[in-house]
N, C-alpha and C positions, 0 to 999 in steps of 0.2 A: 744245521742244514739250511742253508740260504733259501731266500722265500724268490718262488717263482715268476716270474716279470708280469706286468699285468699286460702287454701285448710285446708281441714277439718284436726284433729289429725288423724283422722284412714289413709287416702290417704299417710299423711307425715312420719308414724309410720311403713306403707307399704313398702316402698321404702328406708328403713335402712336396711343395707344389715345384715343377721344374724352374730351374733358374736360367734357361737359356733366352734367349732374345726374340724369342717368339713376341708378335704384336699384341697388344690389349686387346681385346673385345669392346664394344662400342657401347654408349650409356643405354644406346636403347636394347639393344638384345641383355644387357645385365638388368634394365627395367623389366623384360616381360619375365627373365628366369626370376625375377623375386615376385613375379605376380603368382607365375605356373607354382613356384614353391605355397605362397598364401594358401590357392587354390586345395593343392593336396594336402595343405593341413587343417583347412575347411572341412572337407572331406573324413580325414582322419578321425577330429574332432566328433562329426556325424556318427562316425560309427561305434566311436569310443560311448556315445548318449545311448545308443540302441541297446550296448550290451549293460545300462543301468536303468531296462525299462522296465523290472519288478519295480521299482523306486516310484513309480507312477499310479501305483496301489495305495500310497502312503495316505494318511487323509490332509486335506489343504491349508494352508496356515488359515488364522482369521482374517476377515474381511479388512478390518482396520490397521492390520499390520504391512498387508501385501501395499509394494510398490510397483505398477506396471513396468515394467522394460521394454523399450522399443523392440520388435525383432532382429532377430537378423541382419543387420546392413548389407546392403551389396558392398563390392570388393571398392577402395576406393580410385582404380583406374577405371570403374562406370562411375564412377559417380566426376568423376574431372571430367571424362567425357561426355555426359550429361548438363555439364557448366554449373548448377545450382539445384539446391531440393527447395522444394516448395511448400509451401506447409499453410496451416490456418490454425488459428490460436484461437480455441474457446473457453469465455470461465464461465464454470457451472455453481451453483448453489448461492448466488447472489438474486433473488428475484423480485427484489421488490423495486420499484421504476420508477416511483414518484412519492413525492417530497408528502403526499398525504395517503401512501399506502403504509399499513403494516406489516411487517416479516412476522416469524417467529422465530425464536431462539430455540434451542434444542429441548427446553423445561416449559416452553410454551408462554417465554413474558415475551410480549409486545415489545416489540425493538421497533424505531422512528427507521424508516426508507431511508432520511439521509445521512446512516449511520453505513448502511449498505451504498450507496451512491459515491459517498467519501472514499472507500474501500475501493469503487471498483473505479475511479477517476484517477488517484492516486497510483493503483497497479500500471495504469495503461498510461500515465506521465512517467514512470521508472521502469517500464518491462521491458528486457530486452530484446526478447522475442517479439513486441512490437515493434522495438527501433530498430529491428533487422526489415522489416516492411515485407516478412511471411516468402522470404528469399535469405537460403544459407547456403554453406560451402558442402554440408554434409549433413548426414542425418548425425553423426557424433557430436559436431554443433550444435544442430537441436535438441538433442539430448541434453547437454553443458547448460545450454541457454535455459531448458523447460526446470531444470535443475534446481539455477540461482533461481527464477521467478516465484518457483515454489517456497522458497525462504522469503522472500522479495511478500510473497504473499501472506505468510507467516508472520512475520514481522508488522506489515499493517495490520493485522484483523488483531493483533496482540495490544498495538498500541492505542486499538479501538475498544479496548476491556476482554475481548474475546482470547482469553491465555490458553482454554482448553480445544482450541481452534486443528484441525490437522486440515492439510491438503494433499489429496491424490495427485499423480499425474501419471497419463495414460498419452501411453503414442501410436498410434495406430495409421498402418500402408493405408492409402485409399485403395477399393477394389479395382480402379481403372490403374493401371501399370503407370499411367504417364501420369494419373491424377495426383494433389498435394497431398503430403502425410498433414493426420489432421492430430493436434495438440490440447489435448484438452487439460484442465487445470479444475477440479471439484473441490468445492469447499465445505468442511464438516465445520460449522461454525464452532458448535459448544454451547454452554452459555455463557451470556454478557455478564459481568461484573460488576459491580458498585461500591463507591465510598461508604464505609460501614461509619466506625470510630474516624475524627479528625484530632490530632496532635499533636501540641508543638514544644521540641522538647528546646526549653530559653528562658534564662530570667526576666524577673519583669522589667517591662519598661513603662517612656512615657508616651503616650497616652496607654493604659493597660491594654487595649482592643487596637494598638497601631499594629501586631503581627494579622490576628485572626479577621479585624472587617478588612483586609489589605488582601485575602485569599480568599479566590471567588468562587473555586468548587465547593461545593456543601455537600450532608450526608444524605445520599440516594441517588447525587447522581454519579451517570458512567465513571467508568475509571478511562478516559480517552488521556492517552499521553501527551497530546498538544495542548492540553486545557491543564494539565499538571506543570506542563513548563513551564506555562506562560505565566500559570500563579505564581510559580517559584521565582521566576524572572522580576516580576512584578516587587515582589518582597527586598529582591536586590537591590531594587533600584527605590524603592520608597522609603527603607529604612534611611541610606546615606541622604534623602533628603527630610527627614526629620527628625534632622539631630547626631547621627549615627553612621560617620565617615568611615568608619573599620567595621562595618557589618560581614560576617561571612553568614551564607546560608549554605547548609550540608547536606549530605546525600540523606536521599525519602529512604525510608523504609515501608513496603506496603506486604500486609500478613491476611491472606489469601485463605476463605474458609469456603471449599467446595459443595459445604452445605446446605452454607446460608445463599450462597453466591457474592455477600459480603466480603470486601477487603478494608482493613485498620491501616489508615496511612499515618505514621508521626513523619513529622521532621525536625532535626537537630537546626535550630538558628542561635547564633551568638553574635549578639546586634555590636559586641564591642560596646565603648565608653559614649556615652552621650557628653555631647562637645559643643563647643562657642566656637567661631570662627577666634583663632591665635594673631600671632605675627604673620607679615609676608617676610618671602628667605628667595634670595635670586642666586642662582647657581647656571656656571657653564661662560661661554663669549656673551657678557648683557650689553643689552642696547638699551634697556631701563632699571635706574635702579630700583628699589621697593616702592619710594615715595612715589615716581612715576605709574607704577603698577599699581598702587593705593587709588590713582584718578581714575582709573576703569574701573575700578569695580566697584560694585550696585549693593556693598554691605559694610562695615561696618564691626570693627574687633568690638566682639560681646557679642554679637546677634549669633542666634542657633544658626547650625551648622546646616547649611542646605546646597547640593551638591547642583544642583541648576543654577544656581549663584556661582560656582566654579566653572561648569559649562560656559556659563555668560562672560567670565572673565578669559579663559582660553580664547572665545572667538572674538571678542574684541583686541585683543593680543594679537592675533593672526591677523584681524581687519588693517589694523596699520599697514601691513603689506611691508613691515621690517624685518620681519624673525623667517628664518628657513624651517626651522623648527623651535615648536614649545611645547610644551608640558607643563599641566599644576593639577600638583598632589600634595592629598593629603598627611601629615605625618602629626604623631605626638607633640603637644607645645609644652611650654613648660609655666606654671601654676597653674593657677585655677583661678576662677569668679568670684565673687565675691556671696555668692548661693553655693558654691563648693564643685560646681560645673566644671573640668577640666580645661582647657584649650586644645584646639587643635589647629596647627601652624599650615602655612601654603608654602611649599616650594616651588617656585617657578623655575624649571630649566628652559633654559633659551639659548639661540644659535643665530648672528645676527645673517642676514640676509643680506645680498647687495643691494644699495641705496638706489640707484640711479635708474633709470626707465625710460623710452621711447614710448611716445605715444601718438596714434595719427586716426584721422577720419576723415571722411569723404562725404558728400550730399549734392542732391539735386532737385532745384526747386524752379517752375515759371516765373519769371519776371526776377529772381534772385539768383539762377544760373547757376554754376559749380563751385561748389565752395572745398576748399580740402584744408584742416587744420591738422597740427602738428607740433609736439611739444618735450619739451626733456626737464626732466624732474631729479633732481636730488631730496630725497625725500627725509634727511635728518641732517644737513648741514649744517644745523643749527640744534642740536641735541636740547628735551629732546622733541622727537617731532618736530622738528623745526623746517619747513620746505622753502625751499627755491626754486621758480618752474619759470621758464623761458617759453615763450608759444608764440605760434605766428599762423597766419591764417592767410590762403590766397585764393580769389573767387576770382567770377568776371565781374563781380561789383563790386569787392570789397576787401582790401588788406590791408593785415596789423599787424602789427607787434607787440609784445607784452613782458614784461618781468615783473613777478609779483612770491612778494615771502608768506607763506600759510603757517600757521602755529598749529595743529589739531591736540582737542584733548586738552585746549589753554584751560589750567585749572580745573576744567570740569569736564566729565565725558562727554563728547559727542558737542562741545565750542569749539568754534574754530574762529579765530581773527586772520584776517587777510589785510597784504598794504599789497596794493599794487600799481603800475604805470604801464601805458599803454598810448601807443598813438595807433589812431586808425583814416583809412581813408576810403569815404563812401562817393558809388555814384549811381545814384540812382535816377528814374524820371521826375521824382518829388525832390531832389536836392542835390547837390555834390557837395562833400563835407571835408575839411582837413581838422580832425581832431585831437586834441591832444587831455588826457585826464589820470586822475591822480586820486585815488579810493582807499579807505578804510571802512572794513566791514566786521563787526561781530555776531556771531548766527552760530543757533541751537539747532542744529540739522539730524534729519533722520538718516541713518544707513539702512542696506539691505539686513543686517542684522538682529539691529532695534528699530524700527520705524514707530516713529513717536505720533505720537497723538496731537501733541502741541507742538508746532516749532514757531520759532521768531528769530528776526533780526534787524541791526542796527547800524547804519553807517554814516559816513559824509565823506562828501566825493565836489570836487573841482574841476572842472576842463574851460577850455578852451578850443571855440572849434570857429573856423573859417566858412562858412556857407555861399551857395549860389544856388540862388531861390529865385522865381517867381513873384516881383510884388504885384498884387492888382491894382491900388494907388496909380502906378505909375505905368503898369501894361510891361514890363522888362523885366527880363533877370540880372538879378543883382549880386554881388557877393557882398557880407556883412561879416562883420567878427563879434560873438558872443563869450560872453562869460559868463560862467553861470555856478553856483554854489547851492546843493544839495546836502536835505537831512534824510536821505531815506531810511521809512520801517516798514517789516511788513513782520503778519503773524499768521499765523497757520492752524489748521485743524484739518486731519487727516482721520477718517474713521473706514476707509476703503481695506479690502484684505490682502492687499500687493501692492510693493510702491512701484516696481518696473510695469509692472500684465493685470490692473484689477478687473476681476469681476463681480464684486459686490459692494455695497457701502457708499459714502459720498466726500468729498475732499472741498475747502472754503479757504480761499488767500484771498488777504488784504494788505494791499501795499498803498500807504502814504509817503507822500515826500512834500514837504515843502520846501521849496526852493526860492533862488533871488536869482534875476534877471538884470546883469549890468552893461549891458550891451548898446542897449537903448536905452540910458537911464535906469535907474534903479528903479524895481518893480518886483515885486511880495508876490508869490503867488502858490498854489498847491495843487497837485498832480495827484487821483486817487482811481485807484481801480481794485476790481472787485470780481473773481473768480469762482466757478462753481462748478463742479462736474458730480455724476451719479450715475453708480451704476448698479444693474438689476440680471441678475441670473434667470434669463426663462427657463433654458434646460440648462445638461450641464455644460454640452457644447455650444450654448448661443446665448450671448451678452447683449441685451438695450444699452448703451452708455448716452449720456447727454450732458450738453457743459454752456452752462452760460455766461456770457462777460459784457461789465459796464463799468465804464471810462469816463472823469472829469478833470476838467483843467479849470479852477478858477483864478480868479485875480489879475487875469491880463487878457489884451487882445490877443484875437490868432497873429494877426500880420506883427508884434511886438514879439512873438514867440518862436526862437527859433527854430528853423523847420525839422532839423532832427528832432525835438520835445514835442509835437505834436503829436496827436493820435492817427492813424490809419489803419484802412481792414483790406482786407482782402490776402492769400499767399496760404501755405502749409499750415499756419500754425492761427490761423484763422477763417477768413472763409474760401476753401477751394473750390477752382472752378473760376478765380478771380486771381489775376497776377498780383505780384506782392505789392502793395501799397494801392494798388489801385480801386480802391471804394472812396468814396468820399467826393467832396468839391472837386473838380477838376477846371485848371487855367484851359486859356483860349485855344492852347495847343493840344488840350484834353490831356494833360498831364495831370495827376494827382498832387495838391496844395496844401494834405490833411487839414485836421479841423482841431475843436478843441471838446468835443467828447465823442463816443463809438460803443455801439452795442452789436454784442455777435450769440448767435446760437448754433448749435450744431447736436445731431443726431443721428448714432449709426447702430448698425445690426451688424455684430461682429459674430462669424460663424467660425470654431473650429475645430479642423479632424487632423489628429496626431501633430504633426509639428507646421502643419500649414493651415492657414485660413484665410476665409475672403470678408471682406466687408462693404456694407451699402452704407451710403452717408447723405445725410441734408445736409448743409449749411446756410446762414442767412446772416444779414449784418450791414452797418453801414456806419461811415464817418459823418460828422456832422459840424456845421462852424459855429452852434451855439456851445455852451459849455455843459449844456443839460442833453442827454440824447431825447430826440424825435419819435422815437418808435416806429415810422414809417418811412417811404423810399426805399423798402429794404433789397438790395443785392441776393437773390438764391443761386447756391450750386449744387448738381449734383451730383456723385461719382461710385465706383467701386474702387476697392482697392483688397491688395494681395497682399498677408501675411504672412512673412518666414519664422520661426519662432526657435530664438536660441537662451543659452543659460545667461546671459547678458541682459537677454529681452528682445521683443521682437523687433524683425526687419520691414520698414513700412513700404511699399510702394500705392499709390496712390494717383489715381487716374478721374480728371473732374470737369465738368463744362459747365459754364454757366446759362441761368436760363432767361434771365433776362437784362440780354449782352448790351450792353454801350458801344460807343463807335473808337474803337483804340484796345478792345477788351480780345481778345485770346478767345478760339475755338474749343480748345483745348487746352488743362495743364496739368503737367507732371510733376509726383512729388518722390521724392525718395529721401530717406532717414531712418535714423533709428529709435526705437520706442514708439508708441502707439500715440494718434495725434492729440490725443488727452486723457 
């Protein structure tokens, strides 16, 4: 007997909707029928509660289980049409407000306020119902939102030792209809936790205490999960530097007793083999081979294995400014020491970078005018390291030309020899000059990387320059031709904490040259001056810096000397407030005729806030035509000046007047450069 149809043909035949060409109905009358339909099954729902209100005799769950539920929401076409809900977000059960109040914990230990402070900084830097700024789309959103926060909040009070931590959250209508729903978020803290047992599960090593005095939580205090990391982090990074290039450190295990309050932390570390720095191995496009890489680096095959000594070696790799990429790592070497220490080898992958580079600057100085220099480099030509740099320089007073080959890294890190040629032509109110010179230099120089303690160097240099000078003899300007053959050296001590921006410490150059003078006769003479600066931290934003300089020429007259080899003060880079050359003797026309020694001081108050700062300055100083300076007649200027401060180093502007001005001297002058004026 065939089984009966579950609705008839006419019922099923009813409910196919017509296919004739009748028009659509429009989105908004289909919008309000799925509102009217929501509505009656609101409704429905209402009544369907009613007939299960014996159910409300029941008795009520427990206190610590129940989670609030927002009510009711309205339909969400009031709530679009309302634009936003409103809300206020409060956390309850944190109460302690200062860094020398106590809380309690649930068992009554003393818990520190900035274990609660932490907790409650940390929620309101990650809440997201803060970062909605107490404005949402819906009350469904604040519910999502109060949700996450409550995990959000779980999470921290957990990683603050508190693991038996729970949090309510309760969402409740304001009694005003138009007023915000208010969010409140309650903390049952629990009790805190603490380091019980410490141990480390690792064979021994050397020193036997390199794992445990290396981990800084001890037994009693919190189990805070920032202070776990950070040991463990710690361990990472200390082991590979003492000795111990393949260390892994392994997941904690921490064993939780509700009784004590005590937790047992071990941890699994396996420091791997202790190791002597190996062979270097170059792999990939090299622009150096091993033996090259051998001169940068700061150790030496045998020496214990120390992984900042690799760091040192990557950045001065990079420093060259050849490679696009590099890399050195560690791997297995092969024998051992002759104490039975393994080796462990360096691989260097490298990737050469392109050689060649544009370079240019610009400057503005009173009495030296606009200078804009400009230069192209091939910076391995000559493998390796080997430069060739082309430069030229155009002012209103002054341009040159130059081609000169640099070695960097000759032999040793951080030497450099330079040969270079150069003609320049000066015209200043102290001289007009056609020069021609010819320089070898060797010098131990500091980078931004390593800045050294001690530098030095050593050269000798030749020119040839055409002058038209000023004689007083004879009351005329004259042009003369010099020759002149230099030994210069100078040597260095640098104990400041930044070679580009210092603010503390003090810096001492000495530079010697003795030279011969064949211009006028053969004449022996020695050129020495002597540099100092120091600087002092009042706060953290405001530096005292102060720099003194003193200058001698003996073994010849000034008028035998030619006028570019003289001393003079005044300009940017000595006393501002004073055009460039202009301190010192001045001929009939009040033009500057330097002298043959010069002392200068200067003193500034540098203040600054985030990438900008202003500075107040002295300066004081004067040229002089004996060879010994006078200490008196001195020149003062004085100025502010504005600070830009980039990863390069700062941008200087500089604004100075002198105070007591001679007849020829500037009201005013401006400086612009880069780097700070000492």
């Amino acid at each position: 007997m065939p089984n009966p149809p579950i609705i008839t043909d006419t019922e099923f035949n009813a409910t196919i909707p017509s296919l004739d060409d009748a028009p659509l109905e429009s989105i908004e009358a289909w919008k309000a029928e799925q509102e009217n339909r929501e509505e009656d099954r609101s409704v429905a729902q209402a009544a369907a509660q009613g007939a299960v209100a014996p159910l409300l005799n029941e008795p009520l769950p427990p206190i610590e289980n129940f989670d609030a539920e927002p009510p009711p929401a309205p339909t969400q076409a009031a709530e679009r049409e309302a634009g936003a809900v409103r809300y206020i977000l409060r956390l309850d059960g944190l109460d302690a407000t200062t860094t020398t109040d106590l809380a309690k914990d649930a068992d009554g230990i003393a818990v520190e306020a900035a274990a609660w402070n932490d907790v409650r900084s940390r929620f309101y830097d990650l809440s997201s119902l803060r970062e909605k700024g107490g404005r949402a789309e819906s009350r469904a959103e604040i519910s999502q939102s109060a949700r996450a926060d409550r995990q959000l909040l779980l999470d921290i009070l957990n990683g603050q030792g508190f693991f038996d931590a729970d949090v309510q959250v309760k969402i409740d209508t304001s009694a005003n209809e138009d007023g915000p729903v208010n969010v409140v978020l309650t903390v049952l803290s629990g009790r805190r936790y603490y380091l019980g047992q410490i141990a480390f599960t690792a064979p021994a090593v050397q020193p036997d205490d390199l794992i445990s005095r290396n981990f800084a939580p001890k037994t009693g205090d919190a189990i805070v999960a920032d202070v776990i990391l950070a040991a463990e982090a710690k361990l990472s990074v200390e082991l590979p530097q003492n000795g111990y290039p393949f260390a892994n450190v392994g997941q904690r295990d921490i064993l939780l007793d509700s009784g004590s309050g005590m937790g047992d932390y071990t941890l699994p570390v396996d420091p791997g083999v202790r190791s002597y720095f190996g062979q270097l191995r170059t792999e990939g496009v090299a622009t150096f081979d091993a033996g090259h890489v051998a001169i940068l680096r700061r150790f030496k095959t045998g020496d214990l294995y120390d992984s900042r000594k690799v760091d040192d070696l990557r950045a001065a790799l990079i420093a060259t400014g050849l490679l696009s990429t590099v890399s050195v790592e560690a791997i297995p070497g092969e024998g051992a020491a002759p104490d039975g220490t393994p080796y462990a080898d360096l691989l260097v992958r490298q990737e050469a970078a392109p050689p060649r580079s544009l370079a240019a600057s610009a400057g503005y100085g009173t009495g030296q005018g606009f200078r804009a220099e400009g230069s192209w480099t091939h910076r391995n030509l000559f493998p390796p390291e080997g430069a060739l740099r082309v430069a030229s320089l155009l002012g209103t007073q002054e341009q040159a030309a130059s081609v000169a080959f640099d070695r960097a890294n000759a032999g040793r890190r951080d030497r450099n020899i330079e040969i270079s040629l150069s003609a320049l032509h000066s015209n200043y109110d102290a001289f007009e000059a056609y020069t021609g010179r010819l320089a070898v230099t060797m010098a131990l120089v500091s980078t931004p990387i390593w800045q050294k303690k001690f530098t030095w160097s050593i050269g000798a240099e030749i020119l040839g320059t055409s002058e038209d000078a000023f004689e007083l003899a004879r009351g005329v300007r004259d042009r003369q031709l010099y020759y002149v053959a230099a030994l210069p050296g100078q040597v260095g001590f640098d104990r400041s904490n930044d070679l580009l921006d210092p603010v503390r410490g003090y810096r001492m150059n000495i530079r010697i040259s003795p030279e011969a003078s064949l211009g006028t006769g053969k004449q022996i003479y020695v050129r020495a001056i002597w540099d100092g600066s120091y600087y002092h931290p009042v706060k953290d934003n405001f530096v005292v810096a102060a720099r003194a300089r003193f200058a001698t020429i003996s073994g010849i007259s000034r008028d035998n000397l030619a006028p570019s080899r003289r001393f003079y003060g005044g300009g940017g880079g000595s006393v501002r407030g004073f055009g460039y050359q202009r301190l010192g003797p001045l001929d009939p026309n009040n033009d500057p005729i330097g002298g043959r020694s010069v002392n200068e001081f200067a003193l500034e108050g540098r203040y600054r806030f985030g990438n900008f700062g202003v500075v107040g300055f002295v300066d004081a100083g004067q040229a002089y035509v004996s060879s010994i300076p006078k200490f008196d007649d001195w020149r003062v200027g004085v100025g502010l000046g504005g600070r830009f401060y980039t990863n390069f180093g700062p941008v200087r502007l500089d604004l100075a007047t002198p105070v007591n001005r001679r007849p020829g001297d500037s009201r005013f002058s401006v400086y612009v450069s880069i780097g700070q004026a000492f």
